[in-house]
C-alpha positions in Angstrom: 8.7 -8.0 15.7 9.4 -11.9 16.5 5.4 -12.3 17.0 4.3 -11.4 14.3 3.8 -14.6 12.4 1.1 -15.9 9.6 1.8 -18.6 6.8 1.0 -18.1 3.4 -1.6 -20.0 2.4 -1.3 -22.7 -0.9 -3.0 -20.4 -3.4 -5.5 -23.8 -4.6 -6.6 -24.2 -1.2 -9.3 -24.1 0.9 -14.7 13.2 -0.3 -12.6 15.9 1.2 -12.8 17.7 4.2 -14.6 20.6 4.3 -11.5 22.5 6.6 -9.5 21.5 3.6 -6.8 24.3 3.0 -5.5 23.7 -0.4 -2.5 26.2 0.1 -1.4 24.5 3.3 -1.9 20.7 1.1 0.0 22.3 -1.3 2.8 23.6 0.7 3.3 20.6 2.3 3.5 18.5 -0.7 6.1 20.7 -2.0 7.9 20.2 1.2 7.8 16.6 1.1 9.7 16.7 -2.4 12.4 19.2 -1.5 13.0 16.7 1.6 13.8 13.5 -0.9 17.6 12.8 -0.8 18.3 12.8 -3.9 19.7 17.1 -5.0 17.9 17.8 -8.4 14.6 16.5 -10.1 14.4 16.1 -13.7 11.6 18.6 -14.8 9.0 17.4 -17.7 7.0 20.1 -18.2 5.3 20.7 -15.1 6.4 17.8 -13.1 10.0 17.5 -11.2 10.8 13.6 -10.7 13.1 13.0 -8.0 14.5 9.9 -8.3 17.8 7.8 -5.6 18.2 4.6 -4.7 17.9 4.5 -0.7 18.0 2.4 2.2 14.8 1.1 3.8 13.3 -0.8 5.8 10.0 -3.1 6.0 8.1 -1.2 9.2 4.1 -1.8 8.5 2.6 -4.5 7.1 -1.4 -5.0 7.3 -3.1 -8.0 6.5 -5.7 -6.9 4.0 -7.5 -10.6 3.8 -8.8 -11.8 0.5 -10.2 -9.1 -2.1 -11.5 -10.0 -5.1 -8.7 -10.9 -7.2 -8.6 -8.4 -11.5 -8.9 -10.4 -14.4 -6.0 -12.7 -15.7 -5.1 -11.0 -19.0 -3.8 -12.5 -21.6 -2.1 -12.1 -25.2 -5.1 -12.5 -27.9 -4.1 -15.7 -30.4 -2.0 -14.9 -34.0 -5.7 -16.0 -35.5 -7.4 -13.3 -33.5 -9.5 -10.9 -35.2 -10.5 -7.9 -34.5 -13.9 -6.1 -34.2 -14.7 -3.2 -36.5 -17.0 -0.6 -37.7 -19.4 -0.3 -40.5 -16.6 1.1 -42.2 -14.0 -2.1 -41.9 -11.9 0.1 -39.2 -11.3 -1.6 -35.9 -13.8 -1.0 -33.3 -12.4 0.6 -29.7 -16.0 0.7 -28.3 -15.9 -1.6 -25.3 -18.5 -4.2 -25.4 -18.1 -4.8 -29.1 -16.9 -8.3 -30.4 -15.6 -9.3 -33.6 -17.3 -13.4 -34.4 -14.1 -14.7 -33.6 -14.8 -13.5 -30.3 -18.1 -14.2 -30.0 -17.3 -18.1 -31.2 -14.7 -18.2 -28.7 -16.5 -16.9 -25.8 -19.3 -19.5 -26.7 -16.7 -22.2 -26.8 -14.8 -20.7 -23.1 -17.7 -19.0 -21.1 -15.4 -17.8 -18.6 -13.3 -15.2 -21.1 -14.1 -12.0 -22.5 -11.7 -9.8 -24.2 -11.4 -5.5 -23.7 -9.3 -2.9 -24.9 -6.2 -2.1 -22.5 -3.4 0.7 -22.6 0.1 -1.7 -22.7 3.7 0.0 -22.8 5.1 -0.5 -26.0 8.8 -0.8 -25.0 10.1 -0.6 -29.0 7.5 2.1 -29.8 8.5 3.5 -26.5 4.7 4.7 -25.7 1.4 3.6 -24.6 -0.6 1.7 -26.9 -3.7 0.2 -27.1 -4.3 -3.6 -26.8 -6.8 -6.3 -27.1 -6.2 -8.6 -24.4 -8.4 -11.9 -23.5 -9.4 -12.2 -20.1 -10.4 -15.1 -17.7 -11.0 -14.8 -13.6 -8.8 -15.0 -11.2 -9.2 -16.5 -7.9 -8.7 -13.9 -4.8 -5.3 -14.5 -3.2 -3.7 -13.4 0.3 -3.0 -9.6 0.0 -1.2 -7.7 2.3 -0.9 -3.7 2.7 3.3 -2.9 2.9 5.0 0.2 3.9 9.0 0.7 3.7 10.2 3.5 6.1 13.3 5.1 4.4 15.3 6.9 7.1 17.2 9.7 5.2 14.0 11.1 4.1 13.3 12.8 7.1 9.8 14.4 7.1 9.1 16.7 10.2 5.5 16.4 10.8 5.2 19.5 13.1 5.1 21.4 9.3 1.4 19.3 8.6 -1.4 20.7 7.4 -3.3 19.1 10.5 -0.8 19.1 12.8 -1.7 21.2 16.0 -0.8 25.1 16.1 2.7 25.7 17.4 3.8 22.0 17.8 7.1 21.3 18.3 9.7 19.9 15.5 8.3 16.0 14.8 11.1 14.1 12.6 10.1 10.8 11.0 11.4 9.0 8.4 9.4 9.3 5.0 6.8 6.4 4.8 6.1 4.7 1.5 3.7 2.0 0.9 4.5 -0.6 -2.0 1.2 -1.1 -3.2 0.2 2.5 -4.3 -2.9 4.3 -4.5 -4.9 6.0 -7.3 -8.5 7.5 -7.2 -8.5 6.1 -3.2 -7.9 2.2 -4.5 -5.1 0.4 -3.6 -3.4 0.4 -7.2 -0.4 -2.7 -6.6 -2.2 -5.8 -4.8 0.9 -7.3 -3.1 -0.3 -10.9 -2.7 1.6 -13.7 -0.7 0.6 -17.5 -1.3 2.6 -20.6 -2.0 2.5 -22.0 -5.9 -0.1 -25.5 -5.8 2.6 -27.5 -7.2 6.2 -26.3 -5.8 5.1 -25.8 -2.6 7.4 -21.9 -2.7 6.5 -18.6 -2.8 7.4 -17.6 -6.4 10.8 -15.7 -6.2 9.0 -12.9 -8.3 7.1 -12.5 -5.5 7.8 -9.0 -4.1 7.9 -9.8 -0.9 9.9 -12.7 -1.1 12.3 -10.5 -3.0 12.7 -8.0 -0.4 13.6 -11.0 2.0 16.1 -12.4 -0.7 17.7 -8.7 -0.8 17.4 -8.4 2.8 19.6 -11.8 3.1 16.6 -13.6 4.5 15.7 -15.7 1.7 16.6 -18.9 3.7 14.9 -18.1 6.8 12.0 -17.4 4.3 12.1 -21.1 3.3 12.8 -22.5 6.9 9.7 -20.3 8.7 7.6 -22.5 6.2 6.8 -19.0 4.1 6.1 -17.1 7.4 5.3 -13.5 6.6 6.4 -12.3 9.6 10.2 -12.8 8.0 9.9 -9.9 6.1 9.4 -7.6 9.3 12.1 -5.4 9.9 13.5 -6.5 7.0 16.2 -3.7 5.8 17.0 -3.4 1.7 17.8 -0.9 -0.8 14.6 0.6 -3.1 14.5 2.9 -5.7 12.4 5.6 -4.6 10.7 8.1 -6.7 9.2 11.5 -5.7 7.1 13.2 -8.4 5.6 16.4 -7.7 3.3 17.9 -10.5 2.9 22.3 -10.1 0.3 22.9 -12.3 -0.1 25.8 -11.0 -3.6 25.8 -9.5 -2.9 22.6 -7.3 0.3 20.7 -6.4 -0.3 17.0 -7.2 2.1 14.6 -5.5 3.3 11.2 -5.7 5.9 8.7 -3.9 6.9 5.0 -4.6 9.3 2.7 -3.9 10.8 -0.3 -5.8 13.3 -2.7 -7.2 14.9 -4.0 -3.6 18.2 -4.8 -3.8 20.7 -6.0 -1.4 22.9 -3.4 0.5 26.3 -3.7 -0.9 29.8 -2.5 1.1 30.6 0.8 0.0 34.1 1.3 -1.3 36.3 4.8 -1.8 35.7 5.1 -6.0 39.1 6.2 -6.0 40.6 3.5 -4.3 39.3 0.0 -4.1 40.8 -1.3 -1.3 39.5 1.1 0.8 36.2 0.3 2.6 34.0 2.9 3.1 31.0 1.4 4.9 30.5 -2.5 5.4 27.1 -3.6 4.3 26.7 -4.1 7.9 27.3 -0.6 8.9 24.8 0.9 6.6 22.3 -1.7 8.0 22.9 -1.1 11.8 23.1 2.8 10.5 19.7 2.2 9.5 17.8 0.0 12.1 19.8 2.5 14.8 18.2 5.5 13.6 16.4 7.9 16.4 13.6 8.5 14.6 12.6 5.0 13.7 9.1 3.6 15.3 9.3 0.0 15.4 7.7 -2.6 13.6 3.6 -2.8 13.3 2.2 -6.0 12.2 -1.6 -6.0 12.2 -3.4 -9.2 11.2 -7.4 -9.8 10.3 -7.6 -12.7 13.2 -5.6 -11.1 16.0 -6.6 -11.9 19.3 -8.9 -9.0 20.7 -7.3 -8.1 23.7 -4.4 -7.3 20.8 -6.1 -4.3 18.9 -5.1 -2.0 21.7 -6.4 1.8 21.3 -3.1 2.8 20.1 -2.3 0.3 17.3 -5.8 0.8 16.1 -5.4 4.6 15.9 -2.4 4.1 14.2 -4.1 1.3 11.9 -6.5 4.3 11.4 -4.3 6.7 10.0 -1.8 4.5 7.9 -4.4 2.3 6.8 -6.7 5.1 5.3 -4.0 7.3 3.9 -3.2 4.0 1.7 -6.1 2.5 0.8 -5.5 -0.6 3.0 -8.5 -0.8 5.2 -10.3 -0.1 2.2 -9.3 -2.9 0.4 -9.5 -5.1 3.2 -13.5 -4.3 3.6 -13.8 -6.2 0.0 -12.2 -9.2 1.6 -14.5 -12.4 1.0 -14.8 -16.2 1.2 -15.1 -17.9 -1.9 -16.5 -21.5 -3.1 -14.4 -22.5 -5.5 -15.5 -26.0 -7.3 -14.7 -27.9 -10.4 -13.3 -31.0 -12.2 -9.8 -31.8 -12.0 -7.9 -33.2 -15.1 -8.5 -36.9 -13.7 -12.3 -36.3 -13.5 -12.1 -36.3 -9.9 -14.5 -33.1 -8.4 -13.3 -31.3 -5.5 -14.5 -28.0 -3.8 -13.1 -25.9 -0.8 -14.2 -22.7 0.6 -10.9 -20.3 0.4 -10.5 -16.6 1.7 -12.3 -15.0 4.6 -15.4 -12.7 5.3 -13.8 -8.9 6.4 -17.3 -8.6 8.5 -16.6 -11.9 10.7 -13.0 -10.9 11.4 -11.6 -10.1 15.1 -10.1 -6.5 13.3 -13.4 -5.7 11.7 -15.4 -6.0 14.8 -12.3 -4.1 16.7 -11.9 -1.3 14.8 -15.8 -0.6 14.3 -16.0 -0.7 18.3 -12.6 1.5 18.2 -14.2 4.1 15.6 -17.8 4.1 17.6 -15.7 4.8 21.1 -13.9 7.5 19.2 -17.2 9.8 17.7 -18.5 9.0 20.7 -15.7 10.8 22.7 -15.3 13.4 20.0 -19.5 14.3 20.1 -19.1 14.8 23.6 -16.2 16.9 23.5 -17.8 18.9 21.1 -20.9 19.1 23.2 -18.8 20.4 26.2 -17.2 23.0 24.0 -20.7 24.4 23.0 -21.9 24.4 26.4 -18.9 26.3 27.5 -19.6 28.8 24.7 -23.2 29.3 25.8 -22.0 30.4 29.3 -19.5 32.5 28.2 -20.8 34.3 25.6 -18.1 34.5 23.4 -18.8 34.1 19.8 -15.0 32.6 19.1 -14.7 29.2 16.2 -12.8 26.6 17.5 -11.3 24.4 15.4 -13.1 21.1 15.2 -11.2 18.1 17.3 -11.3 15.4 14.7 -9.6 17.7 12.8 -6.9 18.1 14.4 -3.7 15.8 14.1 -3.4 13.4 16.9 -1.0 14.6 20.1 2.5 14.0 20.1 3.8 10.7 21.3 0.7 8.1 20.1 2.7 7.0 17.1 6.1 7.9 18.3 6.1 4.6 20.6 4.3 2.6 17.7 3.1 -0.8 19.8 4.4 -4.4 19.0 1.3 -6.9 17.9 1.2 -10.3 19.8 -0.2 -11.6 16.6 -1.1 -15.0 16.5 -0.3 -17.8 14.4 -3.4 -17.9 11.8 -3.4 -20.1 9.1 -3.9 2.7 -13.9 -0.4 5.0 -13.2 -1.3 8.6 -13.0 -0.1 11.3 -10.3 -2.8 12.3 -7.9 -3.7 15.0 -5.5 -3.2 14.6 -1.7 -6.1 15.1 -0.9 -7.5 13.2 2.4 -10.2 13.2 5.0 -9.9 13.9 8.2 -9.8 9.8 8.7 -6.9 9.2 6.2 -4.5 11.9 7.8 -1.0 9.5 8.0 0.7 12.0 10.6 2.7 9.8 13.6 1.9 12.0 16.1 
């Protein structure tokens, strides 16, 4: 999508439904695990991990503004000491402070120190840490999804979808930043480093244009996110599906891009298989593919057309992005540099003030509108009739065939913990491409 286009910024400057069918949620979640590519799961008690290394490629990415940024945390000092209990144990309540702490936090008002859970790689398990915290300034975010083509998902087989629709294929979308308990659990920021001037190369965007081959035109677009459109990688994608036997909780992710390799006969060498080429164009050719949406906060308005923002609606709910995007604020941010010069910018933007805010509420107050009256007209009908038949609500219904299917290009222009969870979503975070 060559419009698509925004800069990153130097990071120092300026409840369910109540139609909810729990045996049609759960059915479908099954369905979505038996459709990952990879054969077998590996059980662990009751959950079945699924786990391949596919191709994919970078087909929704939502500007999500500037939330408020968690806590830096870092390693306590080797002279730390911990807080304990009358009884010289250590002390896990949160809130409690050893006098180390309490000296320290005297000394660096800004800090504070908590309990967190930390992999232990040695111990191979969770463990419990005291980590010291300071805050951190809110940075770019953005809301990613990566579209992996051989994970075909027929939506016709969705709990919302309308009665007797016909077969829907679409490849399985994933978004990199997560979700758990309806937050966005991964922030995927984008900002240039103060001092270098570069995106760091641990970046996870930048390292899906460095697998992607576009690492360079990265660099040249002056750290353009609009590089990473499109941009076609290998992932490792994970499908966990937990049976407990009352409810089927289910999770997907996607990580570690790499760059698409050409595939050669393991038996012979010589023989080429598939260029790295081939398996791209395989890829980017597939029938099912939508094409790339790129939805920024400052858009101009005539660009949040009725069908990007229903689409907006659907993807964006389902992940959390709109969500987070709401938190979005400016923020002062003042102090003394090392030189004893002062300085102080304003940096980040007010989700309220934004073209998409004011869009999308005029979108969602077009749409109730639409769906009251409706509604209205249905009763009426009822009335003259006499007949005492339910129908089933509108808004609850999935979308009609062919509004994602054609997803529409954005003119966009140039601006400046991990637990399994159940699917279950509101009528406004259904993600079907209908």
């Amino acid at each position: 999508m060559a419009n698509f286009t925004k800069k990153a910024n130097n990071g120092s400057q300026g409840g369910g439904s109540s139609d909810y069918d729990a045996e049609a949620w759960n059915s479908w979640n099954t369905y979505l695990h038996e459709q990952h590519p990879a054969k077998k799961g590996e059980q662990k008690g009751t959950k079945n991990r699924k786990s391949k290394v596919i191709s994919g490629v970078t087909n929704f990415v939502f500007d999500m503004g500037t939330p408020p940024a968690p806590d830096n945390e870092w390693k306590v000092k080797d002279d730390w000491v911990a807080p304990t209990n009358s009884e010289g144990e250590t002390d896990y309540t949160d809130g409690v402070y050893s006098d180390y702490e309490i000296e320290f936090m005297k000394e660096n008002p800004n800090t504070d120190f908590i309990w967190t859970k930390e992999w232990n790689d040695g111990a191979k398990k969770m463990q419990t840490v005291r980590k010291q915290t300071s805050p951190a300034q809110s940075a770019q975010e953005y809301g990613v999804c990566v579209d992996f083509p051989s994970w075909l998902v027929d939506y016709s087989k969705h709990p919302n979808a309308p009665e007797g629709a016909e077969e829907n294929l679409r490849p399985m979308r994933v978004s990199l930043n997560g979700k758990f308990r309806g937050e966005v659990q991964r922030p995927i920021t984008f900002e240039t480093h103060w001092k270098s001037g570069e995106v760091s190369d641990k970046n996870l965007i930048r390292k899906i244009c460095a697998a992607a081959g576009r690492d360079e035109e990265l660099k040249e677009s002056g750290w353009d996110i609009g590089t990473v459109a499109g941009a076609v990688c290998n992932f490792k994608v994970t499908s966990d599906l937990n049976d407990t036997g009352d409810a089927v909780f289910y999770t997907a992710s996607a990580s570690s891009p790499t760059a698409i390799e050409d595939m050669y006969n393991p038996m012979d060498e010589d023989e080429l298989i598939a260029s790295a080429e081939q398996q791209i164009k395989k890829v980017t050719d597939n029938e099912y593919l939508a094409p790339f949406t790129g939805v920024l906060l400052d858009m101009d308005m005539e660009d949040y057309t009725d069908e990007l923002l229903e689409m907006v609606h659907s993807t964006g709910n389902a992940h959390a992005f709109i969500k987070r995007a709401e938190m979005s604020q400016s923020v002062l941010i003042e102090g003394t540099s090392k030189a004893g010069k002062d300085y102080s910018f304003e940096k980040g933007v007010d989700y309220d003030t934004t073209n998409f805010a004011k869009a999308y509420e005029k979108w969602k107050q077009k749409k109730d509108k639409e769906t009251s009256s409706n509604s209205s007209s249905k009763a009426s009908s009822k009335g003259l009739s006499g007949e005492g038949k339910q129908t089933p609500k509108e808004e609850g219904k999935a979308a009609e065939d062919g509004s994602e299917k054609e997803s529409p290009k954005v003119n966009a222009s140039k601006p400046q913990p991990v637990k399994s969870e159940p699917v279950v979503l509101d009528e406004d975070e259904l993600d079907i491409p209908f």
